[in-house]
Wavefront OBJ file of the C-alpha trace (Angstrom):
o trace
v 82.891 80.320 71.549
v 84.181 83.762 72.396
v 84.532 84.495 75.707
v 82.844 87.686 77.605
v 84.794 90.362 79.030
v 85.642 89.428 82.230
v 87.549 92.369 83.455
v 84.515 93.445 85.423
v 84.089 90.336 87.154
v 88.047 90.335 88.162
v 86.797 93.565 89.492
v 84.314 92.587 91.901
v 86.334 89.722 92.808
v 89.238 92.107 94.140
v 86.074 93.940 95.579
v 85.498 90.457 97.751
v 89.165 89.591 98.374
v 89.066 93.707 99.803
v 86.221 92.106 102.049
v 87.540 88.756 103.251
v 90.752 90.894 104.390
v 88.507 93.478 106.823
v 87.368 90.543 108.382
v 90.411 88.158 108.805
v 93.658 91.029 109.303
v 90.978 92.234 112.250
v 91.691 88.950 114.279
v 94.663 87.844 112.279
v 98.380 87.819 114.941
v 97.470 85.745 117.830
v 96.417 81.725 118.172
v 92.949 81.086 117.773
v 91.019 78.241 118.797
v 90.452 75.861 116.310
v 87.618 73.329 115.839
v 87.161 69.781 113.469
v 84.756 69.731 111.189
v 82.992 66.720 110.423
v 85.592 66.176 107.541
v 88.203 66.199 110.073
v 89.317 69.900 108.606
v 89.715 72.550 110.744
v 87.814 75.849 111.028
v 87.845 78.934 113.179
v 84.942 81.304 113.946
v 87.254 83.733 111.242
v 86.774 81.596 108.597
v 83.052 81.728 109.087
v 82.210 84.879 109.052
v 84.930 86.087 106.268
v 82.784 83.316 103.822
v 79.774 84.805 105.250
v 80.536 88.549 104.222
v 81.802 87.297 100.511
v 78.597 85.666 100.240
v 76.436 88.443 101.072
v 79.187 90.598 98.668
v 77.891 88.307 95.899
v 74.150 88.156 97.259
v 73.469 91.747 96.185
v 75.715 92.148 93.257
v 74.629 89.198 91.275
v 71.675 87.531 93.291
v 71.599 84.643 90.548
v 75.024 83.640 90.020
v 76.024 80.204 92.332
v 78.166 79.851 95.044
v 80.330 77.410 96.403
v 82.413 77.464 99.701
v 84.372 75.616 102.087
v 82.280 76.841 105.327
v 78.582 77.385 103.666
v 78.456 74.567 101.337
v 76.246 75.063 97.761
v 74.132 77.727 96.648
v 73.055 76.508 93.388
v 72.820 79.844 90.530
v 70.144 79.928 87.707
v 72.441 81.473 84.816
v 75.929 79.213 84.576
v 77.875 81.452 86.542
v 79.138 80.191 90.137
v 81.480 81.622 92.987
v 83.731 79.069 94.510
v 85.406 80.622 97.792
v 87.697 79.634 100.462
v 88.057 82.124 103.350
v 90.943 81.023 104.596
v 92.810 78.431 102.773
v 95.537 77.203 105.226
v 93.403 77.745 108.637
v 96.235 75.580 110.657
v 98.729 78.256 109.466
v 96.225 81.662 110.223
v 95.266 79.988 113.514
v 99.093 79.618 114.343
v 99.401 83.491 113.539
v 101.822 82.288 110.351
v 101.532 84.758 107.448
v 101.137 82.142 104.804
v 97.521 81.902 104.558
v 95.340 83.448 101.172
v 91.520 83.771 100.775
v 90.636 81.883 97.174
v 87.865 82.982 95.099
v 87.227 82.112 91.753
v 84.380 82.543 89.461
v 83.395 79.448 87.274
v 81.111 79.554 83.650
v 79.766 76.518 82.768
v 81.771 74.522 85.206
v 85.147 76.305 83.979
v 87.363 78.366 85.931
v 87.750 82.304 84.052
v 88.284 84.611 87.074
v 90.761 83.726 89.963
v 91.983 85.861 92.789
v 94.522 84.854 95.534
v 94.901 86.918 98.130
v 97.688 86.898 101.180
v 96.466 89.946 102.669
v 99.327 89.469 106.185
v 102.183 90.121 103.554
v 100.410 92.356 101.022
v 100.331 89.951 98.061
v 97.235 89.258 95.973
v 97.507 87.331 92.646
v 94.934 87.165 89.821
v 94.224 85.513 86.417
v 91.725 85.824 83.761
v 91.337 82.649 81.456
v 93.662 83.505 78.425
v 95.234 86.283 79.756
v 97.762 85.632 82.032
v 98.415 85.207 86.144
v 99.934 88.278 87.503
v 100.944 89.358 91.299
v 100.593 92.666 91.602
v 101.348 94.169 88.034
v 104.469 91.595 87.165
v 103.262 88.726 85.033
v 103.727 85.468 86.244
v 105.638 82.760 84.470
v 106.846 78.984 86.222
v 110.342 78.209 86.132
v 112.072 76.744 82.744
v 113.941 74.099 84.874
v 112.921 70.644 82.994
v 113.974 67.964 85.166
v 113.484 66.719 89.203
v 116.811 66.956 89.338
v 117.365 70.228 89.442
v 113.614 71.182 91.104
v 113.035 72.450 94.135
v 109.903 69.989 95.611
v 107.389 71.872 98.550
v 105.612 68.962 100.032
v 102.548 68.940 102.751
v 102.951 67.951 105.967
v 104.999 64.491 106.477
v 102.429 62.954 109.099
v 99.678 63.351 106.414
v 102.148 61.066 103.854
v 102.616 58.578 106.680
v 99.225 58.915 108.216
v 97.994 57.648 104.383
v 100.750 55.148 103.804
v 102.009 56.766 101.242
v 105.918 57.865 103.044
v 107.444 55.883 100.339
v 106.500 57.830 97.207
v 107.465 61.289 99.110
v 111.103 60.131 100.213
v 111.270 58.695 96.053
v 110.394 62.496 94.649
v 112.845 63.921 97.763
v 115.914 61.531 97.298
v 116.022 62.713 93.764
v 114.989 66.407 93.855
v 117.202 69.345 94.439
v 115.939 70.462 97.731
v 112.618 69.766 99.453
v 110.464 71.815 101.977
v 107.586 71.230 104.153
v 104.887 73.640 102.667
v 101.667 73.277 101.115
v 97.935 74.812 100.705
v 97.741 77.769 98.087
v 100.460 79.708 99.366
v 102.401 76.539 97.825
v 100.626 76.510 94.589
v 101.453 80.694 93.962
v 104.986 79.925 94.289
v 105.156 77.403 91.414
v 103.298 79.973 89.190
v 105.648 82.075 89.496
v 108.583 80.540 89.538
v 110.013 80.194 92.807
v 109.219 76.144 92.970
v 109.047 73.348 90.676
v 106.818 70.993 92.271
v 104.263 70.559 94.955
v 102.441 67.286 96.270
v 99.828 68.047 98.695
v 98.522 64.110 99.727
v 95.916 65.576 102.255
v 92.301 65.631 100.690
v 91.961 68.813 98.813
v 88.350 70.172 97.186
v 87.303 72.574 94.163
v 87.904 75.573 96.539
v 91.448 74.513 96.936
v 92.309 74.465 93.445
v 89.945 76.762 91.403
v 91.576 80.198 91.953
v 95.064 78.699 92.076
v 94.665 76.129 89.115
v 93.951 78.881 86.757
v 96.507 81.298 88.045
v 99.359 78.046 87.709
v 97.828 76.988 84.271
v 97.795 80.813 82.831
v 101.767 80.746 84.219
v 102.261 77.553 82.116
v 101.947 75.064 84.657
v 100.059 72.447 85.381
v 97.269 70.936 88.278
v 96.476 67.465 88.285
v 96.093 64.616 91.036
v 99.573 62.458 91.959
v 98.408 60.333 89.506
v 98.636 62.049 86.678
v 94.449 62.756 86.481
v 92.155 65.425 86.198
v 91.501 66.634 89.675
v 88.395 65.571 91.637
v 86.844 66.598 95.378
v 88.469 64.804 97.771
v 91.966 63.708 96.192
v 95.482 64.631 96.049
v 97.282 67.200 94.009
v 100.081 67.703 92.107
v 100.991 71.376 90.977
v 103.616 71.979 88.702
v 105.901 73.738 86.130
v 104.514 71.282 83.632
v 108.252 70.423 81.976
v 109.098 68.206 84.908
v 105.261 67.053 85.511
v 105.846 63.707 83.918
v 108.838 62.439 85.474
v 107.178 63.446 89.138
v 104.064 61.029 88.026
v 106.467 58.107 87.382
v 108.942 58.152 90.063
v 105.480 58.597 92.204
v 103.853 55.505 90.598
v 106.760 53.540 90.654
v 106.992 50.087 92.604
v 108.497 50.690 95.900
l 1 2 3 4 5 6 7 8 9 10 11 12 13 14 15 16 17 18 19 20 21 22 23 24 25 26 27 28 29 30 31 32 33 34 35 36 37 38 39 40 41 42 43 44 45 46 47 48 49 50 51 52 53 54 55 56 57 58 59 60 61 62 63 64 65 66 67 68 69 70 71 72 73 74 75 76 77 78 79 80 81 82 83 84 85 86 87 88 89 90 91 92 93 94 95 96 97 98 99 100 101 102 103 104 105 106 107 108 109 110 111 112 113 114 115 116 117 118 119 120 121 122 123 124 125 126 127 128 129 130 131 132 133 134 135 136 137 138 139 140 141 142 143 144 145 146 147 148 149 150 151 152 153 154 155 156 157 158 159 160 161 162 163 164 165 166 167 168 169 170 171 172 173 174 175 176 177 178 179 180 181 182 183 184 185 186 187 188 189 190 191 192 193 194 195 196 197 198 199 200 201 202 203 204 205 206 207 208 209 210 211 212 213 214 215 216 217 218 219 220 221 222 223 224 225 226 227 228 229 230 231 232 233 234 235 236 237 238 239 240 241 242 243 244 245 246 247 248 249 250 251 252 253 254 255 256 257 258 259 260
């Protein structure tokens, strides 16, 4: 099947990313206060109404398309064709007034990622990928790193309470006792860095969803890496993730499987 032209739909995603970034630089520098959702995530009043303006962005462009995002929940599309948005992925971070924070949106056919944007609008960086065309910041093209074993990578992790919180301490220290150097850092800001290039591997153990990974998965996979869960399995809503360069991919799954 031959795929449409997509570069208008990269288009209006930029458009949205352009709106997110009105709404969250306005009350972006300070701490916020931050409530649970039911999930146990966290959200601020920010995050709301920066998922509120995309959706009405995609409203009354393309009325019939879905949408899907972290704040709003499902709004199901009659033609294929669905938005999957996140805001602000890393709200802890934004809330903290830490630069390290993107709005995700990605547009889905069929149930496949084609479109992904990644913005970081608090240090002027926006990433983008069209399915079978690249990932690119800015106008550089984005390739992961060539190093091909754990050895030699350099392993960004989410936060260590999370690992002990889920009994799961064990398999972190394995991947850290044998990789280069290690770093606490995580959410999509984690996953850009292993597209291009700057990181091998990332474990995130927290629960992530299809707005975590749907812009970012295609930018990593169109930069030759690879998004699966710790396991080694297609991602699903609710697991864990494991983003890497691909060449080392393997090795991370076993030493994280292995017996303790």
């Amino acid at each position: 099947m031959v795929q449409p032209d997509l570069s208008a739909d990269l288009a209006f995603a930029h458009e949205l990313a352009d709106t997110a970034a009105t709404v969250t630089l306005s009350w972006f520098g300070c701490r916020l206060p931050v409530e649970l959702k039911d999930d146990e995530t966290p959200v601020t009043e920010v995050d709301r109404r920066a998922e509120h303006a995309i959706r009405a962005s995609i409203e009354a462009r393309f009325p019939g398309d879905g949408v899907l995002g972290e704040e709003e929940g499902p709004k199901e599309g009659a033609n294929g064709r669905r938005w999957v948005i996140d805001p602000v992925d890393g709200t802890k971070l934004y809330a903290e007034g830490i630069p390290l924070w993107t709005t995700l949106i990605a547009l889905e056919i069929d149930g496949v990622p084609v479109v992904g944007v990644a913005d970081a609008p608090a240090i002027g960086d926006r990433y983008h990928a069209i399915r079978g065309e690249g990932a690119w910041r800015g106008e550089r093209r984005l390739h992961v790193s060539e190093v091909g074993s754990l050895a030699e990578s350099f392993v960004a992790h989410s936060g260590v309470d999370e690992w002990i919180a889920g009994g799961r301490h064990d398999a972190l220290l394995r991947v850290a006792g044998q990789a280069r150097r290690t770093r606490g850092l995580s959410d999509a800001w984690a996953h850009l860095l292993v597209a291009q290039g700057s990181v091998e591997v990332l474990l995130e153990h927290e629960p992530c969803h299809t707005w975590d990974w749907s812009a970012t998965g295609l930018i990593v996979e169109e930069a030759g890496g690879c998004v699966t869960t710790l396991c080694g399995a297609a991602p699903t809503a609710g697991g864990d993730l494991l983003v890497t360069n691909g060449m080392v991919h393997g090795e991370v799954v076993d030493v994280l499987s292995a017996d303790p």
